[in-house]
C-alpha positions in Angstrom: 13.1 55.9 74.9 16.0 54.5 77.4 14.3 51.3 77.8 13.4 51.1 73.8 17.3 51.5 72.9 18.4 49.2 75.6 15.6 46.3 74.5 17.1 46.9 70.7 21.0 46.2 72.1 19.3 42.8 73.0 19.2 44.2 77.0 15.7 44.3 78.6 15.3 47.8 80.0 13.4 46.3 82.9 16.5 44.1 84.3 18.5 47.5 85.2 16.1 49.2 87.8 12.2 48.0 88.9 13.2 44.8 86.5 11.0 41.9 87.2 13.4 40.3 87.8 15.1 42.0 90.2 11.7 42.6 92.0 10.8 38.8 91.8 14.2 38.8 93.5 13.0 41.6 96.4 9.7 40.2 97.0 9.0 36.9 98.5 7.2 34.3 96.8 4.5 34.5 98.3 3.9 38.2 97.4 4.4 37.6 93.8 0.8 37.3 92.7 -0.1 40.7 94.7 2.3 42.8 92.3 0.2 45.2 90.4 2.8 47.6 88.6 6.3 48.2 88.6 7.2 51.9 88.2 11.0 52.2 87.0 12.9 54.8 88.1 16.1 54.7 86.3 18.1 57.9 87.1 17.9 57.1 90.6 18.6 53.2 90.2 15.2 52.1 92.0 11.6 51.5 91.3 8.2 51.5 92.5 5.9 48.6 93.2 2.7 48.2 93.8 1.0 45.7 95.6 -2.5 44.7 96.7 -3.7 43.1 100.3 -6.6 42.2 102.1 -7.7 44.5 105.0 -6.2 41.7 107.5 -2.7 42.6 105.9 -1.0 46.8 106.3 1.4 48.1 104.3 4.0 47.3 107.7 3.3 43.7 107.5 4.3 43.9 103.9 7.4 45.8 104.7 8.6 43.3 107.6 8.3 40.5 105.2 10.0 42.2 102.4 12.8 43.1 104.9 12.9 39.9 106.5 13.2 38.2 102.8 16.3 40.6 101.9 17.8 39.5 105.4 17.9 36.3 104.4 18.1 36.5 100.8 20.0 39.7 100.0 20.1 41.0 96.3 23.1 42.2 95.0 22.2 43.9 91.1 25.2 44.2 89.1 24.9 48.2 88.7 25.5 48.0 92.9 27.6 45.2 93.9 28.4 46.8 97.0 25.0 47.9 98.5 22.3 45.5 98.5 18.8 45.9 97.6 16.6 47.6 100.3 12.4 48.5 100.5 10.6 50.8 102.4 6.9 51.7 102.4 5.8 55.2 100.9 4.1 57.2 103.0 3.5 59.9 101.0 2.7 60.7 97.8 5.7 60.2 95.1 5.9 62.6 92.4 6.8 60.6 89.5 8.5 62.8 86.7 11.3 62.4 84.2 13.4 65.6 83.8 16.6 64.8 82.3 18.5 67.0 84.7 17.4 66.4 87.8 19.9 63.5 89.5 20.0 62.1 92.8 21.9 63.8 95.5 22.8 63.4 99.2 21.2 66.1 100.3 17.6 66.3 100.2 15.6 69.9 100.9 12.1 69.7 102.7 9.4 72.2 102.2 6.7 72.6 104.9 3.4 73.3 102.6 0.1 73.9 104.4 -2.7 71.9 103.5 -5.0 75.0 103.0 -5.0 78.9 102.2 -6.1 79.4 105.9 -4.2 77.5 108.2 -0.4 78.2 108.1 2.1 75.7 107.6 4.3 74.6 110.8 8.1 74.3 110.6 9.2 71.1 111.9 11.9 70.8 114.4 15.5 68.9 113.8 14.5 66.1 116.3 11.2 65.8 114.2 12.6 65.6 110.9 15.4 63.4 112.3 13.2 60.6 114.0 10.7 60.7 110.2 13.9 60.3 107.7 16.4 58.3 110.0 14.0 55.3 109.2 15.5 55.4 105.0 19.6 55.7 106.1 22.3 57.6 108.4 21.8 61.5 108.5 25.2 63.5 108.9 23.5 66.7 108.9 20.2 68.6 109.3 20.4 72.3 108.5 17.0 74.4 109.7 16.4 77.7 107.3 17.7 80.8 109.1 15.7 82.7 111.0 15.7 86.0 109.4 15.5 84.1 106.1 12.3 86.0 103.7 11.9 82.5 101.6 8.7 81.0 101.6 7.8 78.3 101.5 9.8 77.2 105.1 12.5 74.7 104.4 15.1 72.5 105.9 18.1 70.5 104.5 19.3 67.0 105.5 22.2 65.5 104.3 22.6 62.0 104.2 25.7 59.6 104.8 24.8 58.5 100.6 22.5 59.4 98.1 21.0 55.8 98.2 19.3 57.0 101.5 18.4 60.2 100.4 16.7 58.6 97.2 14.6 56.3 99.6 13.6 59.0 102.0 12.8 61.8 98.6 10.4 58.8 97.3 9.1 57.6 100.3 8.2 60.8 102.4 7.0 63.0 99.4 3.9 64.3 99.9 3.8 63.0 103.5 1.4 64.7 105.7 2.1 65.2 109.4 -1.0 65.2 111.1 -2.5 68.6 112.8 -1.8 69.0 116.4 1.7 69.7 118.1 4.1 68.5 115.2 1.7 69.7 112.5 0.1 72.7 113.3 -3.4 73.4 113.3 -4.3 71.8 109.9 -1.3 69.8 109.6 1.9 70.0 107.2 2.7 68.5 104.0 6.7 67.6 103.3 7.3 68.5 99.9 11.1 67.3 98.8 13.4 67.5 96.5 17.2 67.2 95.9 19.5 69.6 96.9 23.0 70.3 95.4 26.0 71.2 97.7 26.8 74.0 96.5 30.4 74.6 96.9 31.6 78.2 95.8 35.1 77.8 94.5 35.7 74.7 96.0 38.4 73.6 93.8 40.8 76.9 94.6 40.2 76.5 98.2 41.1 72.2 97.7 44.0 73.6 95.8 45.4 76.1 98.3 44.6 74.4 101.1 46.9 71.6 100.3 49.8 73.1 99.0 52.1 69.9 100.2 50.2 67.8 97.5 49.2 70.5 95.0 52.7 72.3 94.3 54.9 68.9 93.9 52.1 68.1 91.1 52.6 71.0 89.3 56.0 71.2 89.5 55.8 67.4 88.1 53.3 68.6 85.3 55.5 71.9 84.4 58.5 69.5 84.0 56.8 67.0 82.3 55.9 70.0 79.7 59.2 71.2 79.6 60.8 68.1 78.7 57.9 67.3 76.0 57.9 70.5 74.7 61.2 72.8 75.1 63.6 70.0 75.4 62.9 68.6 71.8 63.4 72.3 70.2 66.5 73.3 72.3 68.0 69.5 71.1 67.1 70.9 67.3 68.9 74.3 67.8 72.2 73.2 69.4 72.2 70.7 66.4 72.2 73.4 64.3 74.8 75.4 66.1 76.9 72.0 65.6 76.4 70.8 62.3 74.8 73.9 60.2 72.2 72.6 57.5 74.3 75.2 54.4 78.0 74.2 55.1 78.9 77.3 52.7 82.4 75.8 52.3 81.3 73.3 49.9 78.5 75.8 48.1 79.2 77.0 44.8 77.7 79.8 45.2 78.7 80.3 48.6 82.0 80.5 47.1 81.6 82.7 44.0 79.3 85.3 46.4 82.4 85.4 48.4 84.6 86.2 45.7 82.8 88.9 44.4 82.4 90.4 48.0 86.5 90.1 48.7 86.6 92.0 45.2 84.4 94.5 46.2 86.0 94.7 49.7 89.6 95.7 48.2 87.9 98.5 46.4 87.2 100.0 50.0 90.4 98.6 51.4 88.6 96.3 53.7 91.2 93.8 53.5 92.5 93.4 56.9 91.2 89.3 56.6 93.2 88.6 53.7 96.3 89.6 55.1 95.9 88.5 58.3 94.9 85.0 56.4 98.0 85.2 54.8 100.3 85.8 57.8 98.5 83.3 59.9 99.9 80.8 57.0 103.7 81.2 57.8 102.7 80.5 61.5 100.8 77.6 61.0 103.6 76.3 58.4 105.7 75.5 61.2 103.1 73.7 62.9 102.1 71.2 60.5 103.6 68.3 62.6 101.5 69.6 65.7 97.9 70.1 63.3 98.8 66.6 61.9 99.2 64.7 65.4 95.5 66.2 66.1 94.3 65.2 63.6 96.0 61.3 64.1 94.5 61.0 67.3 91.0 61.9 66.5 91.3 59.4 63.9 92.4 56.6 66.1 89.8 57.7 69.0 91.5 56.8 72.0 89.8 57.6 74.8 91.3 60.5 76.1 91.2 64.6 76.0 93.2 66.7 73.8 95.1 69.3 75.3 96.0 72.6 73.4 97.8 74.7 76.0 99.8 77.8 76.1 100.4 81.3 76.9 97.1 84.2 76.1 97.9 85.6 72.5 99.9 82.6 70.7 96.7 81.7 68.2 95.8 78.5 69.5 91.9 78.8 68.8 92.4 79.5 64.9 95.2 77.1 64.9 92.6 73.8 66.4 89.5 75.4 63.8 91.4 77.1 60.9 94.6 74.5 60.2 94.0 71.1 62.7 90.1 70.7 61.9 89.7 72.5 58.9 88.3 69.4 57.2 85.7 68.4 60.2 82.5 69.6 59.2 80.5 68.7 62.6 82.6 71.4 65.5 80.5 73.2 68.9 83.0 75.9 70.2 82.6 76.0 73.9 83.9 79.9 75.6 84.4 79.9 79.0 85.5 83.2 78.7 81.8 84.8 78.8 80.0 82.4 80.9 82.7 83.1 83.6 82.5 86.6 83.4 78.7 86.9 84.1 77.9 88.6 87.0 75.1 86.4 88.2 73.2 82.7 88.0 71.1 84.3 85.7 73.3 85.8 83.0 75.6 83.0 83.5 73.1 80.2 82.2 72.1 82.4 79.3 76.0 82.8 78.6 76.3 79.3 78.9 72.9 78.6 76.5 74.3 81.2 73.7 77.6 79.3 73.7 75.9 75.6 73.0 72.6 77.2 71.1 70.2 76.0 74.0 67.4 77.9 73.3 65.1 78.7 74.3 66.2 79.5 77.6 64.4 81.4 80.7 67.2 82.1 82.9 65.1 85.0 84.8 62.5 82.0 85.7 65.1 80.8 88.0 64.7 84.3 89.8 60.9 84.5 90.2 60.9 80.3 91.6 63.4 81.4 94.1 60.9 83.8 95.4 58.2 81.6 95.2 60.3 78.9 97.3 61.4 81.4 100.0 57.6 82.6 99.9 56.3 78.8 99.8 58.7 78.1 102.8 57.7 80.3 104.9 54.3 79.3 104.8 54.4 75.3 104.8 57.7 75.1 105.6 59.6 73.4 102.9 60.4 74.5 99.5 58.4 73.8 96.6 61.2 73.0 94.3 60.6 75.2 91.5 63.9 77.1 91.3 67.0 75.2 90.8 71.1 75.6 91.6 73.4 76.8 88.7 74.6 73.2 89.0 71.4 71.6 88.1 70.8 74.4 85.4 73.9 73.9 83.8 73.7 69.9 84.1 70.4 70.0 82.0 71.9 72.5 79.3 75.3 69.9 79.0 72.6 67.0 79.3 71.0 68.5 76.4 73.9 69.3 74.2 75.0 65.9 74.5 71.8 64.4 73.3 72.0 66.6 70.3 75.7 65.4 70.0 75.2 61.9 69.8 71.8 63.2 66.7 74.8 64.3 65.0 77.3 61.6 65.1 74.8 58.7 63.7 73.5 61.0 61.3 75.2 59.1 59.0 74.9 55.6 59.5 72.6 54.2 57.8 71.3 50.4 57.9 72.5 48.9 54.9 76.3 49.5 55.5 78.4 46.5 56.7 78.4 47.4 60.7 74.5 47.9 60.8 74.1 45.4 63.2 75.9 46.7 66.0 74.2 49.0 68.1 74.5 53.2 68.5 76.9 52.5 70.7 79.3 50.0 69.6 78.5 52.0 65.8 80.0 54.9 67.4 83.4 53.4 69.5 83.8 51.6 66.0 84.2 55.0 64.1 85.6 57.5 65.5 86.1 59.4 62.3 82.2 60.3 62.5 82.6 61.6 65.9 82.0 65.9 66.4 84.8 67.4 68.0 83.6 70.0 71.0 86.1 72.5 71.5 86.6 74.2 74.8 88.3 77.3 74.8 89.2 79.8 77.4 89.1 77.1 80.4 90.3 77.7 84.0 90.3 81.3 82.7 89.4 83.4 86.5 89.1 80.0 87.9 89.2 81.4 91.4 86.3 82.9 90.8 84.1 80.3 90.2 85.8 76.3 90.1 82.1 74.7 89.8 81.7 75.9 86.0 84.7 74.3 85.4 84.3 71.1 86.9 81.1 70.7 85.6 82.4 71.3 82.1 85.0 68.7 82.9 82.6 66.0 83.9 80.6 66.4 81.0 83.7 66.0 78.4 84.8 62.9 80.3 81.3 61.4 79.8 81.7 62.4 75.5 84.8 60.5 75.8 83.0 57.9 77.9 80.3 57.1 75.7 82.1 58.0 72.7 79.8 60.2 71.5 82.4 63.0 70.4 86.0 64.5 70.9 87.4 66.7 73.6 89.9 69.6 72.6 90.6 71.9 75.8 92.4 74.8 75.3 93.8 76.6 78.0 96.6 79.2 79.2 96.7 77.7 82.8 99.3 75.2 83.3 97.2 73.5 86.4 94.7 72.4 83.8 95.8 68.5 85.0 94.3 68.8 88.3 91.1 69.2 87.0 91.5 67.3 84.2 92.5 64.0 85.9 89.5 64.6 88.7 87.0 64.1 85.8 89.1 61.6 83.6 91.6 59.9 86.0 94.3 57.3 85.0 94.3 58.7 81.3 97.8 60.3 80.4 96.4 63.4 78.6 97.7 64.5 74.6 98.9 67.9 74.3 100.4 70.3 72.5 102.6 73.2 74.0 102.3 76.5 72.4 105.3 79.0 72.8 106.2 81.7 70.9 107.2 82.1 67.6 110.8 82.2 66.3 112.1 85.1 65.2 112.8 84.3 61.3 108.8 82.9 61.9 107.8 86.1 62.9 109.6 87.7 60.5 108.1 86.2 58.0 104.8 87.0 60.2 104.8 90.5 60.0 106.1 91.0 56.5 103.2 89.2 55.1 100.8 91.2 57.5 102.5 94.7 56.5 102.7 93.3 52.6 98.7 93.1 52.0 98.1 96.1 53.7 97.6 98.9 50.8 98.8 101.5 53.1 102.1 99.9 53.2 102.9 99.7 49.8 105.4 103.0 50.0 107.7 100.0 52.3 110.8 98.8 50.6 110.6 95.1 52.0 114.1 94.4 50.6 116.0 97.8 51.8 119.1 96.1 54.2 118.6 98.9 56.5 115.0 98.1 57.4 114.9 94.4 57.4 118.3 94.7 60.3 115.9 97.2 62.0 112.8 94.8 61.8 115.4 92.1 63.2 116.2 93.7 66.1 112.9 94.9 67.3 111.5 91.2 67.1 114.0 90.2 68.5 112.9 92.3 71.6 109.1 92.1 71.0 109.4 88.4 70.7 107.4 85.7 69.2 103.8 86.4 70.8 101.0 86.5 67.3 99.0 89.4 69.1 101.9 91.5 69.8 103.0 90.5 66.5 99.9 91.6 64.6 99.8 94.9 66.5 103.5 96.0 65.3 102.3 94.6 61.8 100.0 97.1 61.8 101.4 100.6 63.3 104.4 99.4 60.6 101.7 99.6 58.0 100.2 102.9 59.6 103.8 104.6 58.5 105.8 104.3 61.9 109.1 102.6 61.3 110.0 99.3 63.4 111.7 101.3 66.3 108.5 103.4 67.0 106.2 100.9 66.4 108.1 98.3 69.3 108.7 101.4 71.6 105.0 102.3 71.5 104.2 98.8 72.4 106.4 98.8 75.3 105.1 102.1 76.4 101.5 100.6 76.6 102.8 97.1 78.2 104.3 99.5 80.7 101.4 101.5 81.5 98.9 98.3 81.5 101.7 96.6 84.1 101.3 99.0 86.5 97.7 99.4 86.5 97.1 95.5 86.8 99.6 95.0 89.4 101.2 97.5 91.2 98.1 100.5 91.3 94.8 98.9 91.1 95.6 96.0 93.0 93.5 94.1 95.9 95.8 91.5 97.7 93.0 89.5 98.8 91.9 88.4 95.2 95.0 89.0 93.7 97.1 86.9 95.6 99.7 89.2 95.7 101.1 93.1 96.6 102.2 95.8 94.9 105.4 95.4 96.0 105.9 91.6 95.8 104.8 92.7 92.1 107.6 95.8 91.8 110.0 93.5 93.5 109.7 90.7 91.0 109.5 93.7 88.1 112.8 95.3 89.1 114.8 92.6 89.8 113.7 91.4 86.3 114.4 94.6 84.6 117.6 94.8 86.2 118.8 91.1 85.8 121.3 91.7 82.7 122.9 94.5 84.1 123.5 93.1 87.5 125.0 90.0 86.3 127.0 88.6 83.4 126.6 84.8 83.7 124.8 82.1 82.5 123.2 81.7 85.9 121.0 85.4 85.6 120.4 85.3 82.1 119.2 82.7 79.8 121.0 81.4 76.3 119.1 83.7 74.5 120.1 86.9 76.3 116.5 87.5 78.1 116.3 88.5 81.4 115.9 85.9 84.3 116.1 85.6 88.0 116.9 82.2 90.4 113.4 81.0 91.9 115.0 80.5 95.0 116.8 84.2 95.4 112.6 84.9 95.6 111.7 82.3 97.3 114.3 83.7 99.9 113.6 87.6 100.4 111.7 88.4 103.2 108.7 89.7 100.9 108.3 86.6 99.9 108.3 84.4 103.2 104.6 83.9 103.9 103.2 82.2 101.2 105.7 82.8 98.5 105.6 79.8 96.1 101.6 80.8 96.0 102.5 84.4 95.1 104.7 83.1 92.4 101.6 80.8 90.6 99.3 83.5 91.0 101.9 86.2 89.0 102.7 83.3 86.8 98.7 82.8 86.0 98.5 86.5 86.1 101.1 86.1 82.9 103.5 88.8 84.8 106.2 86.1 85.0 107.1 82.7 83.7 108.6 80.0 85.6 111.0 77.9 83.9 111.3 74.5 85.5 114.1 72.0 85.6 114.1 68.6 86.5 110.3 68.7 87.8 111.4 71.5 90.2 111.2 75.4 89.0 114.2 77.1 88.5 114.4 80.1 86.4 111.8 83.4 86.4 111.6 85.2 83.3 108.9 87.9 82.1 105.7 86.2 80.9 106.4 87.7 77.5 109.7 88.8 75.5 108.2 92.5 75.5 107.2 92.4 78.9 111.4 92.7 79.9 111.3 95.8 78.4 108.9 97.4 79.7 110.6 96.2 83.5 113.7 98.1 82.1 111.4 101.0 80.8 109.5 101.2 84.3 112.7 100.5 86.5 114.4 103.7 84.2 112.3 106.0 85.5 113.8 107.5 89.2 110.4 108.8 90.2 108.7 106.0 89.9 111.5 103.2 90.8 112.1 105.1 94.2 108.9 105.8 95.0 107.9 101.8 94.7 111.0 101.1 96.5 110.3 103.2 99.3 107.3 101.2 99.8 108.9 98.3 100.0 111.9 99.6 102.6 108.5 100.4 104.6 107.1 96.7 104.2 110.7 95.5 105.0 111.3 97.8 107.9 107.7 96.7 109.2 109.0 92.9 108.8 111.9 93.5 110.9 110.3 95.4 113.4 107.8 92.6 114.0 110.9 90.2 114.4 112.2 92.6 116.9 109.1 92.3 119.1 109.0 88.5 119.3 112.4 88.5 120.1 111.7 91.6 123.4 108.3 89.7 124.2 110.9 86.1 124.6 113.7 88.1 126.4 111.3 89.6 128.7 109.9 85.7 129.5 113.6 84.9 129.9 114.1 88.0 132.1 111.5 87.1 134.5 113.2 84.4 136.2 115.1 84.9 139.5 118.0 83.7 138.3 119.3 83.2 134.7 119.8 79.6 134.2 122.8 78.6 132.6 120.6 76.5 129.9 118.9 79.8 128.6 122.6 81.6 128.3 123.0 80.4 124.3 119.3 81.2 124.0 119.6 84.8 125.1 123.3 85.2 123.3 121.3 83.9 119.8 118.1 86.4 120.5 120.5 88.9 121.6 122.8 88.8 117.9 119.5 88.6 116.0 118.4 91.6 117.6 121.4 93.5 116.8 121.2 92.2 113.1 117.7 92.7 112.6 118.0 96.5 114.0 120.8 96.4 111.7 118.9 96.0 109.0 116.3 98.4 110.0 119.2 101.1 110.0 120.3 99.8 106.4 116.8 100.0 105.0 116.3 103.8 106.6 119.3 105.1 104.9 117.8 103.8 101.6 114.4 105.1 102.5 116.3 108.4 103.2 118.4 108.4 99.7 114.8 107.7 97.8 113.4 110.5 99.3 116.0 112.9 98.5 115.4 112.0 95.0 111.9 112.5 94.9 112.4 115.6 96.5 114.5 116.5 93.4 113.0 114.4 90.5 109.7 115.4 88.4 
């Protein structure tokens, strides 16, 4: 049937294997006329020929000439280019069968059959069956039955170097018989044979574990590969949707009238705390139409820079950029560093980051199980396998990701018939800057001690937006060292920002009254009573102009309490939260400062207006200040003192007021904040038991100055004689000595007068 479909494709069947023509090739001339039959044997790529002599010719002779024909004429078929043509003489008798699944293989099995019922069958030896098939090609292997093997008939397997010699030895030694005597046995043996798989029981897992150098790169390669073909294509479609929703609900109709009826329905159940804090936020924002409409100028013009929103924690900077500066840009991600740098590992910190940008999906705990692999992988080959990877390289691919989806969204709306068509994505994209999405960063440096790489990474990235012009960066921070980072990632750009400070007092008059106005519960208030508005004056004027501490006392005024009780409640619980942040739960290895570095700072704050009545202590506005260098001065703040004062100043404790490039001033990081110093520094308890600690630190300071000054006297005393040189040297030790024990003296009968009082004080 083979033959019959090849001979229809216009092939002749007989020119693959046992062709004429390839035998007319194999056998000499002379020969040709002795060809009787050609027997094909197509799965094993050979054939059978028979030819006729004269009693003066054997079948050897034939062979000789054959092989001596090939020698000099070799025969290269086109189905083995590489391996010419051979013969060899049968010797046995060939089975000639056509069973579709039995295919030529390297390793041939012999059977010893006996050549009758009565005479057994004998087993040949390796050296016999080696000198009988080493005639037909290389043997690598002969491999006798086991002994105490039950199968019958006997056997034995040789494996040839290639199945081209196994084929010649199967066809040419089948049916062979070895005569009787010492090879043969007592009747002789007949060699039955037949091809033998190698069997390889689970040769593929032992390949695979056995070569784990070239096996785990693979798969690592292949699990990439689907990761990037398969995951990386969905996460780029979900942080597009976290950008650019497909409803923007602000410009349904529906949307709008649903909302209606639900703010309707809301007032029924007086669930209208957003309408009132809407409404409030409207007088701030008022006065800070110049800053919303300078954003919005320079994300029109594009220039290639970041936007910087920076300012004290609780001045409303976040819904000032979204609610008033880009209330008209559609396409916004808002980036929170806030709960990516709060997660307590690598794990929960990529998911954090991943909810933040919509990466999804996400296997953060994969990281953990590679790692384990890795450490197990090492151990055994001795380098990693490279499955798990850094928080670096984890974070890289999210940013990497988000910016792809970025870029989907800017060029969303170009299309190819508009005037600039021709230019490319990029040159598109540096020509409108309009169409750009604005990427928001909020939160950043916050607990930057803790981790700086999050932040730098995140820094990076936005330089490469502004870069490739893909989108806008707005950072908004409370840290005022934001630059140094900043200008690592984009340097020799002067940055745009806009400083946040508290509100002014008529502001944040206006603040809380519309607050305290849409609350229901308020409407027993008489807004225009004289006696109540001088009362609201005066305790604004001493909470100050920060919007959270502005909303709070908006709403314990709205609760019933009157303006005094609302402000002194506040300062009660500024007072209480001071000392648990930085005077009793306080670690001065990641603080960065003491307790009493902290109460030294809070007292002389709290006492500042009382001690002195000029300009120099106080600022125009009548709030408490200090000179940075009187600080920088004491002897608490010696070591490491300007570094104390940035980390209280980050801390929001303090604020330092700078003049001329150089800081000058200290005030309380908040107007409420220099009441609660007075509150805390009222109370005698408290105030002398603080300052008796730091009459200890002092005391411990000058004791340590005492010692250096014994250990150099005693140097100075060891000489035989005192030189004259050394006499101003001992005189200066000498007075320093008396001052610093001086001091010591001065600070005991403090420490004594603050114990009598806590002796006597509840």
């Amino acid at each position: 049937m083979v033959l019959q479909r090849l001979e229809k494709l216009g092939v002749r069947g007989a020119e693959l294997t046992g062709s004429p023509t390839v035998v007319e090739q194999v056998i000499p001339d002379e020969l040709h006329p002795n060809i009787t039959q050609v027997i094909p044997r197509l799965t094993e790529g050979g054939a059978f020929v028979k030819l006729s002599h004269g009693p003066e010719t054997s079948g050897s002779d034939i062979i000789k000439a054959i092989t001596q024909h090939l020698y000099e004429n070799p025969v290269k078929p086109w189905f083995s280019l590489f391996s010419p043509a051979s013969a060899a003489l049968v010797r046995g008798r060939p089975w000639v069968e056509d069973l579709s699944y039995r295919f030529p293989s390297s390793r041939v099995k012999v059977e010893f059959l006996p050549v009758s019922l009565d005479a057994p069958a004998a087993e040949l030896t390796q050296e016999n069956l080696y000198s009988l098939a080493r005639t037909y090609g290389k043997l690598t292997d002969i491999i006798p039955q086991p002994a105490d093997s039950k199968v019958v008939p006997r056997y034995a397997l040789l494996d040839f170097s290639n199945p081209v010699s196994a084929v010649m030895a199967k066809n040419c030694l089948h049916g062979f018989k070895v005569p009787s005597g010492d090879i043969g046995g007592k009747a002789g043996t007949i060699l039955q044979f037949s091809y033998e798989r190698k069997i390889k029981a689970h040769w593929i897992r032992d390949w695979l574990f056995s070569h784990p150098r070239i096996v785990l790169p693979i798969l690592v390669a292949i699990l990439a590969g689907i990761t990037v073909a398969i995951f990386d294509p969905i996460r780029t479609f979900f942080i597009r949707l976290k950008i650019s929703p497909p409803l923007q609900f602000q410009d349904n109709r529906l949307w709008m009238w649903l909302q209606r009826q639900a703010t309707k329905a809301n007032s029924l159940f007086s669930l209208h705390r957003g309408q009132y804090e809407s409404k409030g936020l409207n007088e701030i924002w008022e006065e800070r139409k110049e800053d919303a409409q300078q954003i919005q100028n320079w994300l029109v013009e594009g220039n290639d820079t970041f936007i910087v929103v920076h300012g004290p924690r609780g001045l409303g900077k976040k819904e000032f950029v979204l609610d008033e500066a880009l209330k008209n840009y559609k396409n916004k991600l808002v980036i929170d560093c806030k709960p990516i740098q709060e997660a307590p590992g690598d794990s929960t910190m990529i998911a954090a980051a991943a909810a933040e940008v919509g990466y999804r999906p996400v296997f953060s705990w994969m990281n953990s199980i590679s790692s384990v692999i890795d450490v197990a992988t090492q151990s055994a080959i001795g380098t990693k396998a490279g499955l798990s990877e850094t928080l670096d390289t984890q974070l890289g691919n999210i940013l990497q990701n988000t910016a792809k989806a970025l870029k989907k969204v800017a060029l969303d709306g170009r299309k190819k018939g508009d005037k600039d068509g021709h230019l490319s994505d990029d040159e598109w994209l540096e020509a409108n800057p309009a169409r750009r999405p604005v990427v928001i960063i909020d939160n950043f440096l916050h607990k930057s001690k803790d981790n700086q790489m999050v932040y730098d990474k995140l820094a990076e990235w936005a330089a490469a937006l502004i870069y490739t012009n893909i989108a806008h960066v707005v950072f908004l921070t409370s840290d005022l060292s934001y630059s140094k980072t900043l200008s690592q990632a984009l340097p020799n750009q002067v940055f745009h920002q806009v400083s946040f400070t508290d509100c002014k007092p008529e502001v944040a008059k206006r603040f809380v009254l519309s607050h305290v106005s849409g609350n229901e519960d308020s409407k027993g208030l008489d807004y225009s009573d004289e006696k109540f508005n001088q009362e609201l004056t005066e305790c604004i004027k001493r909470l100050g102009g920060r919007l959270t501490d502005l909303e709070f006392f908006a709403r314990m005024i709205a609760r019933g309490l009157t303006p005094n009780n609302a402000v002194q409640q506040i300062v009660h619980q500024s007072a209480a939260e001071i000392l648990k942040i930085f005077i009793t739960e306080v670690d001065p290895s990641s603080r960065g400062w003491t307790p009493e570095q902290a109460w030294y700072l809070i007292k002389n704050l709290g006492t500042a207006k009382a001690q002195a009545g000029n300009q120099s202590d106080s600022d125009a506005n009548g709030e408490a200040s200090i000179r940075y260098s009187d600080i920088i001065l004491s002897d608490l703040f010696k070591k490491d003192g300007e570094a104390t004062l940035r980390a209280l100043e980050k801390a929001e404790l303090i604020s330092v007021i700078s003049k001329n490039g150089r800081p000058s001033i200290i005030k309380p990081g908040k107007p409420v904040l220099a009441a609660a110093f007075r509150q805390l520094v009222e109370d005698k308890v408290l105030s002398s038991r603080l300052d008796l600690r730091i009459l200890g630190q002092m005391i411990t300071i000058q004791n340590q100055a005492i010692n250096k000054i014994e250990e150099e006297l005693k140097v100075l005393g060891s000489f035989p004689k005192e030189p004259s040189e050394a006499r101003r040297r001992i005189k200066w030790l000498l007075a320093n000595l008396a001052l610093n024990q001086a001091k010591i003296d001065q600070y005991e009968m403090e420490s004594a007068q603050l114990k009598l009082v806590l002796k006597t004080e509840f």
